[in-house]
C-alpha positions as CSV (number, residue, x, y, z in Angstrom):
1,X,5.0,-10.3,-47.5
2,X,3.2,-7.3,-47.3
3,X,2.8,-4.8,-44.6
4,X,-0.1,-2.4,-43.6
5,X,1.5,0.2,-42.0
6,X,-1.6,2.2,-40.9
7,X,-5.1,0.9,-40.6
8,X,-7.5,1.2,-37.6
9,X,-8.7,-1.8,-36.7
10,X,-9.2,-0.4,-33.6
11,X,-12.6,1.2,-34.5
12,X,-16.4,0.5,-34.2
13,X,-16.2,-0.3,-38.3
14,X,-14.9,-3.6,-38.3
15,X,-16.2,-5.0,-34.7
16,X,-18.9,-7.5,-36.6
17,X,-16.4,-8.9,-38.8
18,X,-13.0,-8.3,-37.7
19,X,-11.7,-12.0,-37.5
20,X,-12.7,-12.3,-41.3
21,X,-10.9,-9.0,-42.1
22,X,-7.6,-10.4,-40.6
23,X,-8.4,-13.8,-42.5
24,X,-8.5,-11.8,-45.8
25,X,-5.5,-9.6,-45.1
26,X,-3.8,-13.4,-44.4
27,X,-5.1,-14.5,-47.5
28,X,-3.5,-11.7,-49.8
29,X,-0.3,-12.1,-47.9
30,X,-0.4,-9.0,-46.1
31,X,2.0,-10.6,-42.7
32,X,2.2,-7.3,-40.8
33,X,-0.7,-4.5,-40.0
34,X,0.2,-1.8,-37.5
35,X,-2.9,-0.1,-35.7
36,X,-1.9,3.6,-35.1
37,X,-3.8,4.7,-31.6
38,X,-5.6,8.1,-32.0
39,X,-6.2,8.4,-28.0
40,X,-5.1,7.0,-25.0
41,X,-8.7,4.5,-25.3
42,X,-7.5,3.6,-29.1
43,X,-3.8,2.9,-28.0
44,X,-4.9,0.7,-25.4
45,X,-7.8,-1.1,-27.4
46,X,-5.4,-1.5,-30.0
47,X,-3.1,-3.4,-27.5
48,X,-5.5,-5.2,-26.6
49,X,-6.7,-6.3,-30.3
50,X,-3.1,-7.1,-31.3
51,X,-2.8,-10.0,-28.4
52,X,-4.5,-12.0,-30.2
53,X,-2.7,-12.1,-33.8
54,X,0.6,-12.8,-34.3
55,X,0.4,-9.9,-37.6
56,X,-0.9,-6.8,-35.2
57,X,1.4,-4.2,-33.8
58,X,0.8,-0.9,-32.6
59,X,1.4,3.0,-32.5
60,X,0.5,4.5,-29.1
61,X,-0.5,8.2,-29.7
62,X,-2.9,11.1,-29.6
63,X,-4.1,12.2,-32.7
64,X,-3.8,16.1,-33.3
65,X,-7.5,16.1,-33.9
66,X,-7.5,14.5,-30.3
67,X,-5.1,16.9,-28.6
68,X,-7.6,18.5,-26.5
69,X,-7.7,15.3,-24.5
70,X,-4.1,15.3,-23.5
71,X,-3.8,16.2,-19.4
72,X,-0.7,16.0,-17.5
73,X,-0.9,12.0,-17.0
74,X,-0.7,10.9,-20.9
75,X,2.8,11.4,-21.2
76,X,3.7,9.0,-18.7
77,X,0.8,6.3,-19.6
78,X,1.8,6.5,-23.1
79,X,5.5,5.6,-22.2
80,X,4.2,3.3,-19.6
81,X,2.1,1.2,-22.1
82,X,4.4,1.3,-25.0
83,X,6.3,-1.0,-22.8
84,X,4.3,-3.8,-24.4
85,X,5.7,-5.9,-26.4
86,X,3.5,-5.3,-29.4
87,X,4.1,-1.6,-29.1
88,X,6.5,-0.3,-32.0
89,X,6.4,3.1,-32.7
90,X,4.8,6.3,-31.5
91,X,1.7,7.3,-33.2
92,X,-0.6,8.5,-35.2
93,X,0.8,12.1,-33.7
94,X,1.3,15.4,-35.8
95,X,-0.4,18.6,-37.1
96,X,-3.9,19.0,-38.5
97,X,-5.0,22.3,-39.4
98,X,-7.1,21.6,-42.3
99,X,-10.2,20.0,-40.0
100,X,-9.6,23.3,-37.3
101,X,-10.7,21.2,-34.2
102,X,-8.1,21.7,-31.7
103,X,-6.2,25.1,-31.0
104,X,-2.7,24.9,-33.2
105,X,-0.7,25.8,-30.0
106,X,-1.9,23.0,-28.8
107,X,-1.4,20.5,-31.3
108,X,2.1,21.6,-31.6
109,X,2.8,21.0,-27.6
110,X,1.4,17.9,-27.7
111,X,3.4,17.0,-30.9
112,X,6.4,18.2,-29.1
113,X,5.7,16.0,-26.6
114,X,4.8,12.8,-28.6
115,X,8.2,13.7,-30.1
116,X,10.3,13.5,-26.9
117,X,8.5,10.5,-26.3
118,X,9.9,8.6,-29.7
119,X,13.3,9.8,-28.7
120,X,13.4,8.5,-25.9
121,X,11.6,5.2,-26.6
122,X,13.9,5.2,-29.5
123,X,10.7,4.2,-31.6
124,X,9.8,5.5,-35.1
125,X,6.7,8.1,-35.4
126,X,3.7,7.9,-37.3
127,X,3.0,11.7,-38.5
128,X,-0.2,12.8,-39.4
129,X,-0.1,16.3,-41.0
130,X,-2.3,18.0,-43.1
131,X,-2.4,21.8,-44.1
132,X,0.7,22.7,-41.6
133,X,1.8,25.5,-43.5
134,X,1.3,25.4,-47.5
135,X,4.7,27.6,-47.8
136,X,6.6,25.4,-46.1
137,X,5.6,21.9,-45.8
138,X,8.2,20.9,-43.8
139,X,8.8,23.5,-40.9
140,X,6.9,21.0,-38.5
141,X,10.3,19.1,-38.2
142,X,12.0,22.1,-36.4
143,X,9.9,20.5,-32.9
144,X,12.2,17.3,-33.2
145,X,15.1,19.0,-31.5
């Protein structure tokens, strides 16, 4: 069995044919596809989408191009819908510095918060980072703690 472990389904692209799209990720064996929410509207759509197949799950998350978007109330909808069953992990949430469209002290306190909220979920994330810091890669993982 296969697994897509990222792949929007959520959006406007596959709306006219999205029951054949599923049919032919059946066909290839692919037994797994997990929809990673970019906002609040995509998490929930997403939710929605995956009650109807057996082979959806989903990431609940805001998208650092999305930050801009997160108020006060996100952090406890996003822990309050990723009580659904078909809710597995806790994304797509990270650092994106490469596209410039939301302030980078934002993005990292909203990462920081999508964080905490994997933690205490105990779910996995889904990190989207691109042009962080070219000198060090990896200095976005200081925010876990």
């Amino acid at each position: 069995m296969f697994v897509d472990t990222h792949c929007h389904l959520d959006f406007d692209w596959f709306e006219g044919d999205f029951d054949l799209v599923i049919k032919r990720a059946r066909d290839v064996g692919v037994g797994r596809i997990l929809i990673p929410g970019i906002n609040l509207n995509s998490s929930l759509n997403a939710i929605r989408l995956s009650g109807d197949y057996p082979e959806l799950f989903v990431a609940v998350g805001i998208h650092p191009n999305e930050a801009y978007s997160w108020d006060n109330t996100d952090y406890k909808e996003l822990n309050r819908i990723s009580r659904n069953k078909k809710v597995v992990a806790v994304g797509e949430v990270g650092l994106d510095y490469y596209r410039d469209k939301t302030p980078k002290e934002l993005q990292r306190r909203v990462f920081q918060q999508q964080l905490k909220l994997a933690m205490e979920l105990n779910f996995p994330l889904v990190i989207h980072t691109r042009n962080e810091n070219p000198n060090n890669p990896r200095r976005y993982w200081m925010y876990c703690g």
